[in-house]
C-alpha positions as CSV (number, residue, x, y, z in Angstrom):
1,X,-208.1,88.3,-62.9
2,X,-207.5,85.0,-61.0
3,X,-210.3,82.3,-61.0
4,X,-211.2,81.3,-57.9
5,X,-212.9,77.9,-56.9
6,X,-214.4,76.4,-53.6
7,X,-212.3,73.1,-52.4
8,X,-214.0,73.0,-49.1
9,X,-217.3,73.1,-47.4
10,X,-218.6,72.6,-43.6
11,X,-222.2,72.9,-42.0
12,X,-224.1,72.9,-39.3
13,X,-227.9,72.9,-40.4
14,X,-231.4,72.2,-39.0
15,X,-231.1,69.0,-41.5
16,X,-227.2,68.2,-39.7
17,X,-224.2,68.9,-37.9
18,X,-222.0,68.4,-41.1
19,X,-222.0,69.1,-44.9
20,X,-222.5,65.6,-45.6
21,X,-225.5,65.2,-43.8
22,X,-227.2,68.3,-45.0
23,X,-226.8,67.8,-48.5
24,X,-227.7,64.1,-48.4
25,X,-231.7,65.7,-46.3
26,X,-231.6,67.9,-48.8
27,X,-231.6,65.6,-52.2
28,X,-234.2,63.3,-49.4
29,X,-236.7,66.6,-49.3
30,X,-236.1,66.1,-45.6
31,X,-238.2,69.1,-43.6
32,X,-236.7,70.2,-40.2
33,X,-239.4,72.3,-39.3
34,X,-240.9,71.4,-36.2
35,X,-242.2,73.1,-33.0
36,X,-240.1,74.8,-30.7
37,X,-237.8,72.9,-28.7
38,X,-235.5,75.8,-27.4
39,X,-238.4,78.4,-26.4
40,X,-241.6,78.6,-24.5
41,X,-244.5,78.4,-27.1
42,X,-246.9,79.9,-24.7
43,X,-247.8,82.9,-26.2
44,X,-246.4,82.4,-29.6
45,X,-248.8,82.6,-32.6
46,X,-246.2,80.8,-35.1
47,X,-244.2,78.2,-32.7
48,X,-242.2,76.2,-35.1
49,X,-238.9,76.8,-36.2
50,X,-236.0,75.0,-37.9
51,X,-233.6,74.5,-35.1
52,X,-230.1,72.6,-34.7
53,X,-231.0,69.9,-33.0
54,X,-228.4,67.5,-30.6
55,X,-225.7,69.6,-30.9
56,X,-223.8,69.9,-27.7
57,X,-220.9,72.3,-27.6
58,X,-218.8,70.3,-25.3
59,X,-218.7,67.5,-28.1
60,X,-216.1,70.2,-30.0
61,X,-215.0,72.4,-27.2
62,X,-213.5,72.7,-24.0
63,X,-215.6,74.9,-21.2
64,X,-212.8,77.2,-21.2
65,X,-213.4,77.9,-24.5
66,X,-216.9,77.6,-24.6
67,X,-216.9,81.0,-21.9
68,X,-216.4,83.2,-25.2
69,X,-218.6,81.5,-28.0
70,X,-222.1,82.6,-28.3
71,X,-224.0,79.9,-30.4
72,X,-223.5,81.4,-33.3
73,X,-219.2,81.6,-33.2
74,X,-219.9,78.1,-32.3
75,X,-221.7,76.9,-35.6
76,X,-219.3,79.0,-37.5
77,X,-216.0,77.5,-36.0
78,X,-217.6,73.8,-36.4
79,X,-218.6,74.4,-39.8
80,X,-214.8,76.1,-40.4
81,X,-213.5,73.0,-39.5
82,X,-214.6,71.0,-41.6
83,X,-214.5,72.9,-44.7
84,X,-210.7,73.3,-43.9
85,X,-210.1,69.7,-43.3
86,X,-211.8,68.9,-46.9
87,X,-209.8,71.8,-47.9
88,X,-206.3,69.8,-46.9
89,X,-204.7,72.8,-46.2
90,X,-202.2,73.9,-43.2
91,X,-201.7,77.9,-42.3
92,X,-199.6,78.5,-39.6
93,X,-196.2,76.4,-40.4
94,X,-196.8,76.9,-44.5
95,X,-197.1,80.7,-43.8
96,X,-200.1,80.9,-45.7
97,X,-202.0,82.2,-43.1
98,X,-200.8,85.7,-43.9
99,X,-202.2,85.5,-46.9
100,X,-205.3,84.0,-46.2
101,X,-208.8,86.3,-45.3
102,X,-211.6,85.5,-43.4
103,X,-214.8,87.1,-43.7
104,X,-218.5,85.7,-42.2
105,X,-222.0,87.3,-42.4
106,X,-224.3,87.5,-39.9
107,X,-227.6,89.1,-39.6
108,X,-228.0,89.4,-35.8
109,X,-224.3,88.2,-34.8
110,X,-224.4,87.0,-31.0
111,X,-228.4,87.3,-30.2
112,X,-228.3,84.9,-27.5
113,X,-225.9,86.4,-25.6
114,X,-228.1,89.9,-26.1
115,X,-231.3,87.9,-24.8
116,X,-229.4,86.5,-21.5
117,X,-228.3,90.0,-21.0
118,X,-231.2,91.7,-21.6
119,X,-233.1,89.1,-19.3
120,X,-230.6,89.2,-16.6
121,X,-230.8,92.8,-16.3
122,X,-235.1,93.4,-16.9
123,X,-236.1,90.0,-15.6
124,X,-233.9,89.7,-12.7
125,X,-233.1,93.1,-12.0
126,X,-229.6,92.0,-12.1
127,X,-227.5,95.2,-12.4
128,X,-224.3,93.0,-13.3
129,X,-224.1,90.9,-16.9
130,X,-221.2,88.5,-18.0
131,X,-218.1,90.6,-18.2
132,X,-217.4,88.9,-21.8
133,X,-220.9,89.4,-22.8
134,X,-219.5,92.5,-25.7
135,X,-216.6,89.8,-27.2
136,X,-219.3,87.2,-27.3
137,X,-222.1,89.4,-29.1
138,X,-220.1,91.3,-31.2
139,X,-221.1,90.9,-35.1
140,X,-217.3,89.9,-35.8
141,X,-216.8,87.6,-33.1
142,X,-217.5,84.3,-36.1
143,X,-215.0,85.7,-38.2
144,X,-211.9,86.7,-35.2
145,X,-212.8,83.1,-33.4
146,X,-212.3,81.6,-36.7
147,X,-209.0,83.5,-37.6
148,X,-207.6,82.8,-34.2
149,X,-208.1,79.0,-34.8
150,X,-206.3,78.6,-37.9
151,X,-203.7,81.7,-37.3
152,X,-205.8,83.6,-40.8
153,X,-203.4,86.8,-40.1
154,X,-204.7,88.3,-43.6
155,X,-207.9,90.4,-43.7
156,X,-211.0,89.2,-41.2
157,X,-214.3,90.9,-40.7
158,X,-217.6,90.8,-40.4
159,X,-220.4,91.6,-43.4
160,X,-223.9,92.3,-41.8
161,X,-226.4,93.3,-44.5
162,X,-229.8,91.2,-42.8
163,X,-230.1,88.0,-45.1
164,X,-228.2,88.9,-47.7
165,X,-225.5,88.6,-45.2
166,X,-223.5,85.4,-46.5
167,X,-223.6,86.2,-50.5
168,X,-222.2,89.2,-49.2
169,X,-219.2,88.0,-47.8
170,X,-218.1,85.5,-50.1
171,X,-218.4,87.9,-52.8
172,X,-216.1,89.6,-51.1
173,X,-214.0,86.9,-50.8
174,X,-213.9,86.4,-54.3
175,X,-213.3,89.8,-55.4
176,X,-210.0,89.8,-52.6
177,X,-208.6,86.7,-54.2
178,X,-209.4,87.8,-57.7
179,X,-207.6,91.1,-57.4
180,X,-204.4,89.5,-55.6
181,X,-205.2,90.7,-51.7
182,X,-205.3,87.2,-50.7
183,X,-204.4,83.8,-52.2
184,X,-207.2,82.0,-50.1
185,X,-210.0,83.2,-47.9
186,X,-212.4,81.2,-45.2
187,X,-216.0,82.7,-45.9
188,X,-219.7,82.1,-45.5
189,X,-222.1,82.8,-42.6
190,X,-223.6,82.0,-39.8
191,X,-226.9,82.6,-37.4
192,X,-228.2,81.6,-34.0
193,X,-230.6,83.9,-33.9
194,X,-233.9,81.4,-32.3
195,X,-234.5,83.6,-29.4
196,X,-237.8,84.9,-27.4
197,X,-237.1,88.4,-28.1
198,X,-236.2,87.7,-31.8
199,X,-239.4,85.3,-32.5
200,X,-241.2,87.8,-31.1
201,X,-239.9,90.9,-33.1
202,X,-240.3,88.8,-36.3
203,X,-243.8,87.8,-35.0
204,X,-244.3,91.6,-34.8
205,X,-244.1,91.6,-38.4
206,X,-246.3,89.9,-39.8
207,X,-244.5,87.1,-41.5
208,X,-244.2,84.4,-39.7
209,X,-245.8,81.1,-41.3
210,X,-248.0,79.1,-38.5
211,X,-248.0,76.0,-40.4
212,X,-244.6,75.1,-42.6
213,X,-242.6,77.0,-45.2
214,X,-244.5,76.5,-48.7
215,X,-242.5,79.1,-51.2
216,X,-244.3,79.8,-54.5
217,X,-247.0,78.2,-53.1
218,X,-250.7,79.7,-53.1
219,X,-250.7,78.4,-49.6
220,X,-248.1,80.1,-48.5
221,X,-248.0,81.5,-44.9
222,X,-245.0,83.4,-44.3
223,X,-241.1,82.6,-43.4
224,X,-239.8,79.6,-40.7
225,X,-236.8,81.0,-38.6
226,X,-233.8,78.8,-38.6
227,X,-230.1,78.8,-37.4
228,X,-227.0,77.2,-38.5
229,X,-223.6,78.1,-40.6
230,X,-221.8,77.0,-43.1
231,X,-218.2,78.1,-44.4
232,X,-216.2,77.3,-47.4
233,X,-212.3,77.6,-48.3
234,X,-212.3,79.5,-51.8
235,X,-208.3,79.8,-53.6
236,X,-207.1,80.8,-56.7
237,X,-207.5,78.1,-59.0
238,X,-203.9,77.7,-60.0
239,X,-202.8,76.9,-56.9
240,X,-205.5,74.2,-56.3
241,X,-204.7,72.3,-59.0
242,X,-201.4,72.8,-58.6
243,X,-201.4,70.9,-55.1
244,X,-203.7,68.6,-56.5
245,X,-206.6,69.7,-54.4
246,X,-210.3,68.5,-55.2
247,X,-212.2,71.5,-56.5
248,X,-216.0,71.2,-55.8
249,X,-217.0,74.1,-58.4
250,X,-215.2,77.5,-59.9
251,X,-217.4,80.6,-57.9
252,X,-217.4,82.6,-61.5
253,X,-219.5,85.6,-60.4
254,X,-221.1,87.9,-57.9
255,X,-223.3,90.8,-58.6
256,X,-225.2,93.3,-55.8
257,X,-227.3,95.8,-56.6
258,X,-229.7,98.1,-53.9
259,X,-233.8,98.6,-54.1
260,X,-233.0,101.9,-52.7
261,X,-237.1,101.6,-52.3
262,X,-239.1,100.7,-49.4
263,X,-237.1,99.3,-46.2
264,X,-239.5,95.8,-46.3
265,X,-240.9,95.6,-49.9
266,X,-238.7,93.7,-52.6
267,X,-238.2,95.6,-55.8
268,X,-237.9,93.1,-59.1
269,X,-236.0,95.3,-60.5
270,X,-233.2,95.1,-57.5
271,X,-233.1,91.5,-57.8
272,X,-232.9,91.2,-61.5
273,X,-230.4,93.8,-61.5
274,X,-228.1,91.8,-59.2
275,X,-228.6,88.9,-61.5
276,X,-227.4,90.1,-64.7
277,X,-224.4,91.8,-62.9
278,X,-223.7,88.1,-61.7
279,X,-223.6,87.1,-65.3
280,X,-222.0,89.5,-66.8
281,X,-219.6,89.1,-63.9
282,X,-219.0,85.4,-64.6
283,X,-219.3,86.0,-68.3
284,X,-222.2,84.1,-68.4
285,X,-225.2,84.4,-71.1
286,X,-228.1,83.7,-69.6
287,X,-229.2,80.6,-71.5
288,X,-226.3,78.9,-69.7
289,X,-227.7,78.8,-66.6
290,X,-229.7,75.8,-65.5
291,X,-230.5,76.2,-61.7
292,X,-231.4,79.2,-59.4
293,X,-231.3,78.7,-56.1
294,X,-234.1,81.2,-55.0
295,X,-234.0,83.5,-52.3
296,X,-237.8,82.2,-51.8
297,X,-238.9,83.0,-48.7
298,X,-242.2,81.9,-48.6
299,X,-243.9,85.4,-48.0
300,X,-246.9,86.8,-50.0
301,X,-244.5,89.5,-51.5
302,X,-241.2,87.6,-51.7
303,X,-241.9,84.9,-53.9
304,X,-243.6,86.5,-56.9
305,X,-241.6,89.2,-57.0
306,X,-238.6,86.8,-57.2
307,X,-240.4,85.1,-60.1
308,X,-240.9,88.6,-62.3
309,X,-237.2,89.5,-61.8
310,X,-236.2,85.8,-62.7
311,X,-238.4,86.3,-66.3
312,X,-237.3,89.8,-66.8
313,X,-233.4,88.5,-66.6
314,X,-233.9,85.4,-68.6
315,X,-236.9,85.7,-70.9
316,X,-238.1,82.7,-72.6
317,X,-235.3,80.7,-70.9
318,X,-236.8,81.1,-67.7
319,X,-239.4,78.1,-68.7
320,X,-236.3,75.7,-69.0
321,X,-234.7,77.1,-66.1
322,X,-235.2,74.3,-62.9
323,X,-235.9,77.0,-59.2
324,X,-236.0,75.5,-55.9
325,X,-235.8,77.3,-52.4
326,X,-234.7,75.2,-50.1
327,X,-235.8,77.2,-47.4
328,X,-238.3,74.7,-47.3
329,X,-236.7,72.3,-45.6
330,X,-233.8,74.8,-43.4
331,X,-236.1,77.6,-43.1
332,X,-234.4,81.1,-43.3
333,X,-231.4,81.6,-41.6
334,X,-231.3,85.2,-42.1
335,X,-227.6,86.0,-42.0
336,X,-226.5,82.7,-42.9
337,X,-229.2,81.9,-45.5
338,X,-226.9,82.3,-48.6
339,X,-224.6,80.0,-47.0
340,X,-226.6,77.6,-46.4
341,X,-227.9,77.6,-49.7
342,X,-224.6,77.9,-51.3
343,X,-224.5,74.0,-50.6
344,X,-227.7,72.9,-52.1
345,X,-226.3,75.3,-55.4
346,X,-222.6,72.8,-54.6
347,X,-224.7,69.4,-54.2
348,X,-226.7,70.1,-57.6
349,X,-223.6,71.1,-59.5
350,X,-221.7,68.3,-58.5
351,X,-224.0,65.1,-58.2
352,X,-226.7,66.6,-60.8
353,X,-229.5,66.3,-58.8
354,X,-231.5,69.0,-58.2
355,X,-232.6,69.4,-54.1
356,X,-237.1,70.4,-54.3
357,X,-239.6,72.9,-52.8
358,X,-240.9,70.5,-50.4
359,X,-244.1,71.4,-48.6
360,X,-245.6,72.7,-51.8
361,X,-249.6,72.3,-52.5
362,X,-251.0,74.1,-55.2
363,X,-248.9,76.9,-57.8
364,X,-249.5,80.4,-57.5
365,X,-250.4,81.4,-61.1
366,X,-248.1,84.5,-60.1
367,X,-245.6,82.3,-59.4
368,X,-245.0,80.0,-62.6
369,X,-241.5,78.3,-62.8
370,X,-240.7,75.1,-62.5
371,X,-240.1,74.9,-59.3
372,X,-238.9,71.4,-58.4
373,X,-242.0,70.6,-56.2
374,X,-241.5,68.2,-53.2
375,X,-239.1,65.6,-54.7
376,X,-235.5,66.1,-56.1
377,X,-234.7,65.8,-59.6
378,X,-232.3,63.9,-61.7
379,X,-230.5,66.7,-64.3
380,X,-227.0,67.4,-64.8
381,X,-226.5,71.1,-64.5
382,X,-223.1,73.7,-66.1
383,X,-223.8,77.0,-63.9
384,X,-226.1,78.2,-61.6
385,X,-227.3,80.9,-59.5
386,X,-227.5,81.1,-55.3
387,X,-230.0,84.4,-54.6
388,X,-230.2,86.5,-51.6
389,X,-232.4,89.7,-51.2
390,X,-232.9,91.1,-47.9
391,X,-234.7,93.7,-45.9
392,X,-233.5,97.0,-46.8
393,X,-233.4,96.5,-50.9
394,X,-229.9,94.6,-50.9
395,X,-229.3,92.3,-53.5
396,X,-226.8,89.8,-54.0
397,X,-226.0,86.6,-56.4
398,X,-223.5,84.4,-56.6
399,X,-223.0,82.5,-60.0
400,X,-221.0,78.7,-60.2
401,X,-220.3,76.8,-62.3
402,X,-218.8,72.9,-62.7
403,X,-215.7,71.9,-63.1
C-alpha cells in the first residue's frame, strides 16, 4: 500500500477564520464559548455557543455565488482554499484533477437553509421557499461546491455519520489513495449547524452545558454547540516528496468499529475497538503513542467511558499517555468535530506542544488521565491519536504520526 501524508490544512473555527489562527488559540487555551450572538436567547436554558464570529461571506465571494452556499458550503470552500494553497498544488491544467477525490462530512449538511425554509413556510405561512433551497441543503453540497472550484473530477461525496462525520471521511480518503483510486484527495468536514430549531432539539436532550465545556471534569455540565470546517489535501507520499512539497505529518491509520448498542449511550468497548484497529492499521504498538486527541464531549456519560476504553487499549501506558479535548475551547462541531481536531492532533505533532482541557476545575476520579488541564504543554510527541464517537455507536480514529 501507498503512504499517504497531509501537505495542507485550512479552517474556519470559533477560535479563527484560518489554520493559523486556530492553532496559535489553541496552544493560548483560548475559550470561544460565549453567549449567543446569532439566536434569540429568550427561552433558551443553555444560551452559549461557540460561534464563527466576523466572518462575512462577501469578503470571499461574489453575491452571485453566495445564492447557492448555505453557511456550511461556505466554511468548507474557505477552509479548501487554503489548505490547497499550502498544498501548492494546480488541478485543472496539470490534469490531476481526474485523479484527485473529494470527500467532506457533515452531521446536519445545510441546517440553515432547513430553518429559513421551515420558518418561511410555518412562521409566515409562505407557501413558496427559495427555489435553490434542495442544492443549498443537500448533505453533499460541501463536497460538489468544493470539486467544482478546483475541477476535482475524481470521486466526491458526502460521509454523514452524526460527529463522527470528518474521521469518517478522511479515512476514506486514505483508504482511496492507499489502494491506488486516487493520487490525492481534498477531505475533512464541515458544520453550520447554530440554529433555533437545532439548539432547541439538542436542548431537548438533555445535554447541553449552561455554563462552559469542562470535559473530564467533575463539574461537567454537558456539550457547547459550535460550527466551523476544516479540510486538508492528503497525497501519496512519493509524490510529495518528489515535488518537494512540505509534509505536515504521514496519516498512518484509521480504524471504525460500531456499538451496535443503545442509539445515545457510548459503549467502551466500541471506542476501544476502533482504537486498536487504528494501530494495527498504522502498525502501531501502543506504547508509541504519546497523544490522544479525545473525543471528550464533556457529558456525564461521554467522558468516562472514553477514559475506560483509553485504559483497556493501552494498559499501564495510559498513565504516560498526555489526553486533551479541545472541545473545550471550539465546542463540538458535530459533523466537523474530527476535523477540527485533526489540527490540534497536526499542531502537537509538529511544534510539540500539546493544546489543554481548558475550563477544567476539579478531576473526576472516574476520569483519571492526564489530561493537560487549562495550559498547553511543552513535549515532543512520534504518533498520536484524533477520536471521534458519535450518536448511534460509530466509532472512528485516526492515527499520525511525524515526519
Amino acid at each position: 500500500m501507498r503512504r499517504v501524508v497531509i501537505t495542507g490544512q485550512g479552517a474556519v473555527t470559533p477560535l479563527g477564520l484560518t489554520c493559523t489562527a486556530t492553532w496559535d488559540a489553541l496552544k493560548a487555551g483560548r475559550c470561544a464559548i460565549a453567549p449567543l450572538q446569532s439566536l434569540p436567547r429568550d427561552g433558551l436554558r443553555a444560551g452559549i455557543a461557540a460561534e464563527v464570529r466576523d466572518f462575512d461571506p462577501l469578503q470571499h465571494f461574489d453575491e452571485k455565488r453566495l445564492i447557492l452556499l448555505d453557511r456550511v458550503s461556505q466554511f468548507a470552500l474557505v477552509a479548501a482554499r487554503e489548505a490547497v494553497a499550502q498544498a501548492g498544488l494546480e488541478f485543472r491544467a496539470s490534469g490531476l484533477g481526474a485523479r484527485t477525490a473529494c470527500i467532506v462530512g457533515t452531521g446536519t449538511g445545510g441546517e440553515l437553509t432547513h430553518d429559513e425554509a421551515s420558518r418561511r413556510m410555518y412562521a409566515d405561512n409562505n407557501p413558496r421557499v427559495h427555489p435553490l433551497t434542495i442544492v443549498r441543503a443537500m448533505a453533499n453540497a460541501p463536497a460538489c461546491q468544493i470539486s467544482m472550484e478546483f475541477g476535482l473530477t475524481g470521486p466526491a461525496f458526502a460521509v454523514s455519520s452524526a460527529c463522527a462525520s470528518s474521521n469518517h471521511a478522511l479515512a476514506q480518503a486514505l483508504q482511496m489513495i492507499r489502494c491506488g483510486m486516487a493520487d490525492v484527495a481534498v477531505a475533512g468536514g464541515t458544520e453550520a449547524c447554530i440554529s433555533l430549531s437545532g439548539v432547541r432539539a439538542w436542548e431537548a436532550m438533555r445535554v447541553l452545558a449552561d455554563d462552559t465545556c469542562r470535559p473530564f471534569c467533575k463539574q461537567r455540565r454537558g456539550l457547547v454547540l459550535s460550527e466551523g470546517a476544516a479540510l486538508f489535501v492528503l497525497e501519496d507520499y512519493e509524490s510529495a516528496r518528489a515535488r518537494g512539497a512540505t509534509i505536515l505529518a504521514e496519516f498512518v491509520g484509521a480504524g471504525m468499529s460500531s456499538d451496535a448498542s443503545d442509539i445515545v449511550y457510548p459503549k467502551a468497548e466500541g471506542a476501544a475497538g476502533a482504537m486498536r484497529l487504528a494501530l494495527a492499521d498504522a502498525g502501531l504498538a501502543p506504547e508509541r503513542i504519546g497523544y490522544i486527541n479525545a473525543h471528550g464531549t464533556g457529558t456525564p456519560a461521554n467522558d468516562p467511558t472514553e477514559t475506560q476504553a483509553i485504559r483497556t487499549v493501552f494498559g499501564a501506558h495510559a498513565d504516560a499517555l498526555l489526553v486533551s479535548s479541545t472541545k473545550s475551547m471550539h465546542g463540538h462541531a458535530l459533523g466537523a468535530a474530527g476535523a477540527l481536531e485533526l489540527v490540534a492532533t497536526l499542531g502537537a505533532l509538529r511544534e510539540g506542544v500539546i493544546p489543554p482541557t481548558v475550563n477544567f476545575l476539579d478531576p473526576d476520579p472516574a476520569c483519571d488521565l492526564d489530561y493537560v488541564p487549562n495550559t498547553a504543554r511543552q513535549q515532543t510527541v512520534e504518533c498520536a491519536l484524533s477520536n471521534s464517537f458519535a450518536f448511534g455507536g460509530l466509532n472512528a480514529v485516526l492515527a499520525l504520526r511525524r515526519i
